[in-house]
N, C-alpha and C positions, 0 to 999 in steps of 0.2 A: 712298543710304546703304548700307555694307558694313559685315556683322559679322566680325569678323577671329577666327575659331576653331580655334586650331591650324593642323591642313593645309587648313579649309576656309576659302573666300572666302562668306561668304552674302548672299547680295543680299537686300534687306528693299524690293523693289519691291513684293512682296507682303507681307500678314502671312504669319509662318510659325507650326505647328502644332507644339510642343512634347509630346510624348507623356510621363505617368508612369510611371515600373517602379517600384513601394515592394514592397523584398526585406524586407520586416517583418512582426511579424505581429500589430501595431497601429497601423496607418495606418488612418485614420475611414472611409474610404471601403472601399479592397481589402485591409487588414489581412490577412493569413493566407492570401491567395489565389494572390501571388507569391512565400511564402516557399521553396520550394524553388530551384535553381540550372533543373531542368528546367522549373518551371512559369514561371518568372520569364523564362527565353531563349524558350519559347515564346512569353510573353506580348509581351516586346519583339518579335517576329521577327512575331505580327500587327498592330501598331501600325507597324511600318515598310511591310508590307503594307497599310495602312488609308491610308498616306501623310505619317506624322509626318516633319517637315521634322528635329527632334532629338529625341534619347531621355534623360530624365532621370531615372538611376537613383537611389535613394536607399535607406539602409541603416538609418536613425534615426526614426522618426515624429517630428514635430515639431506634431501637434494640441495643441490646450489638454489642460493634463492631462501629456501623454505623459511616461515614466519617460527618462530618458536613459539610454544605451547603452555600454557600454567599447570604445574601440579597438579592440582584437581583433576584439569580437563582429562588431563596425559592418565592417572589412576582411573579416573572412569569406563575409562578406551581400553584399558589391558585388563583390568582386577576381574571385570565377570569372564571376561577368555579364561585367562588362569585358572580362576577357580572351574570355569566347565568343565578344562580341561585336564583336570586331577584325577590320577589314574591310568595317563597315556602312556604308552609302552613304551615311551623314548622321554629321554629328557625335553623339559621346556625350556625357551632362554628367552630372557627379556632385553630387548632393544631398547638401551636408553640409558644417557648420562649425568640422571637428577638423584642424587645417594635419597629422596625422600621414595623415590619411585622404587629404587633399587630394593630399600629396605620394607616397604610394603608388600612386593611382589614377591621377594624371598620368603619373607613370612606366611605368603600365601602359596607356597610349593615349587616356585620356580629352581628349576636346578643350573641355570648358569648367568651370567650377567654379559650381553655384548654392548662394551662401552667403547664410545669410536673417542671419547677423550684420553682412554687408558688409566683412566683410577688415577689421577692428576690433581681431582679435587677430594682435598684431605678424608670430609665424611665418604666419599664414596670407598675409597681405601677401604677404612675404616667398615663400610657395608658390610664387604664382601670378607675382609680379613679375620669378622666375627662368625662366618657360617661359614657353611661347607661347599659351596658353587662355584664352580670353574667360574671362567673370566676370560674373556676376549677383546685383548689391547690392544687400538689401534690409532694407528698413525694419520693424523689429521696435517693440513697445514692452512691455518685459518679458523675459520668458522662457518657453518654454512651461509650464510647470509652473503659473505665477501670471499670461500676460499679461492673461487674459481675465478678472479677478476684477473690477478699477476702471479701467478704461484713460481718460483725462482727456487732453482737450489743449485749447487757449485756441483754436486754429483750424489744427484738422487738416491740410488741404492745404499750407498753410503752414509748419508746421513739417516734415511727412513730405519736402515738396521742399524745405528748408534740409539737412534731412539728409542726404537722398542727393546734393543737389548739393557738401556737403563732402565727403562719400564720395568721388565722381567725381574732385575733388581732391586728395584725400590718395592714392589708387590712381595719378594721374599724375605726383605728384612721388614714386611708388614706382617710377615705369618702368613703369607700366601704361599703353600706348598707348589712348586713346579710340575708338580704332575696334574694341578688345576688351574694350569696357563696356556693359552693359546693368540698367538700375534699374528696380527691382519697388516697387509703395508699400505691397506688402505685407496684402493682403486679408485680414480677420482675425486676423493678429498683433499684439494687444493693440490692435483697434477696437471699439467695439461697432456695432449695426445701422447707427445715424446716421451715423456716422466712413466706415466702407464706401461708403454710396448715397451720400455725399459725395465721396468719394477716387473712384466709381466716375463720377460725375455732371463732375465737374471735370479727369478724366485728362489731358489736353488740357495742364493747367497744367505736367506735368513732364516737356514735350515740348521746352522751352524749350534743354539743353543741348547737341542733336547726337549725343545717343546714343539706342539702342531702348528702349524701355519694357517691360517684360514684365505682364502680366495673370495672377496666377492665381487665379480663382474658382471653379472646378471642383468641383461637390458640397458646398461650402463653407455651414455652417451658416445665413451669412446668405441663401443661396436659401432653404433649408429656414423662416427666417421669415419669407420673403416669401410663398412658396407654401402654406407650411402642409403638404409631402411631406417624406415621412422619405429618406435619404440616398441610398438605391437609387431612389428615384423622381425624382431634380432633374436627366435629363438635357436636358429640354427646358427647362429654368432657364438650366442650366449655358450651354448654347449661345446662349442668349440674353444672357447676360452678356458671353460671349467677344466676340459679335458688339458689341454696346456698345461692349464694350471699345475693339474695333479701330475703329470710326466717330470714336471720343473718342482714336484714336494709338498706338493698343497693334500693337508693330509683330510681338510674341511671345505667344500666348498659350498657358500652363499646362493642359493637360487630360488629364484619365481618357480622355474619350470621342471618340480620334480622330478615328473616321469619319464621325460626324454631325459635328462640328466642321467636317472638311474640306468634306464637301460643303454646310456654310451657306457658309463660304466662297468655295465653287466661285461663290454665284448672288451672292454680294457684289462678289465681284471682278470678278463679267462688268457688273453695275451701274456701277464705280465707278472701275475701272481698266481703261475700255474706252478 
């Protein structure tokens, strides 16, 4: 299986390690840590040192709760990262569901788009189904402001993989080739703890289409009730979930924390893909 990402070709023989940049400075986890343009190209520039296979920047928090961001704000927070960071040996991908942002930051080199709406609204479609950049469709249930209040479903796995596989649909008869598709079931976005250990226990299910799966649980609240550690402490959670993850097909996984990531990986692969 190949991820078709802009100029790159990615081979998914392995899983690949997705690295976070959040230029915000209320993201739950690094909030406030990457808001600058210097601390943020730092930050990416040791994540690609760590070994992150893509770098996904994002300019909007989208935790339970978070306030939304105006266009402006959201292009000022990503455009100078982007452009820093042109030339990087992995794809870039931009975190964010505004087709204005989408269509700037492509313009400006990014090679894939992570939209947690899934290309829902018409121009954003439209963005991506005019270039060449993969895309990552995910399943939401709400909006950040309200997902997390009552999130209800009759049986979770089931409907989260009816969605994205219309998703996957509606993107191909946009001109969106399948081999520059990738689906998230969305960790947290309007689940509660059960919904999660379910979608996380059953990933397997939404391997069904030909495209990669993405995983992101990374420092994600439902560690924190599993273990019972506050947000700075769930990196040994966090890795144990990626690792799940990929056992159950996850062929992308979402993370804060590179280099421990990489290297569970390292002893995963030499197990499992010897």
């Amino acid at each position: 299986m190949m991820l078709s990402c802009g100029s790159f070709q990615l081979t998914l023989s392995r899983p690949l390690v997705m690295g976070i940049v959040n230029v915000t400075p209320d993201s739950f986890f690094d909030g406030g840590l990457q808001g600058r343009r210097e601390a943020a190209l730092a930050h990416a520039m040791q994540l690609l040192e760590e070994g992150a296979d893509i770098i996904d920047i994002g300019g909007e928090s989208t935790r339970p709760g978070a306030q939304p961001v105006g266009i402006q704000e959201e292009l000022d927070r990503v455009l100078p990262l982007i452009e820093a960071l042109q030339g990087a040996p992995v794809p870039l991908s931009l975190d964010s569901f505004k087709p204005e942002v989408m269509q700037a930051a492509i313009a400006a080199g990014v090679q894939m788009v992570n939209d947690i709406n899934a290309l829902q609204d018409v121009e954003a479609m439209r963005a991506v189904a005019d270039s060449n950049v993969a895309v990552c469709l995910m399943h939401k249930q709400g909006n950040p402001q309200t997902m997390q209040l009552q999130p209800a479903y009759g049986d979770v796995v089931t409907e989260v993989a009816e969605f994205l596989r219309a998703r996957i649909v509606a993107a191909e008869l946009a001109g969106i080739a399948r081999s520059r598709i990738v689906i998230d079931p969305g960790f947290g976005f309007g689940k509660t703890l059960q919904h999660n250990v379910t979608l996380l226990r059953e990933l397997n299910k939404l391997t069904e289409w030909g495209v990669p799966v993405l995983a992101g649980l990374s420092r994600k609240s439902m560690l924190g009730t599993l273990t019972g550690r506050d947000v700075e402490q769930r990196l040994t959670a966090s890795v144990a979930a990626a690792l799940i993850a990929v056992q159950r097909g996850a062929k992308i996984v979402r993370v804060h924390d590179v280099r421990a990531t990489v290297d569970a990986l390292k002893i995963w692969n030499a197990v499992n893909l010897a």
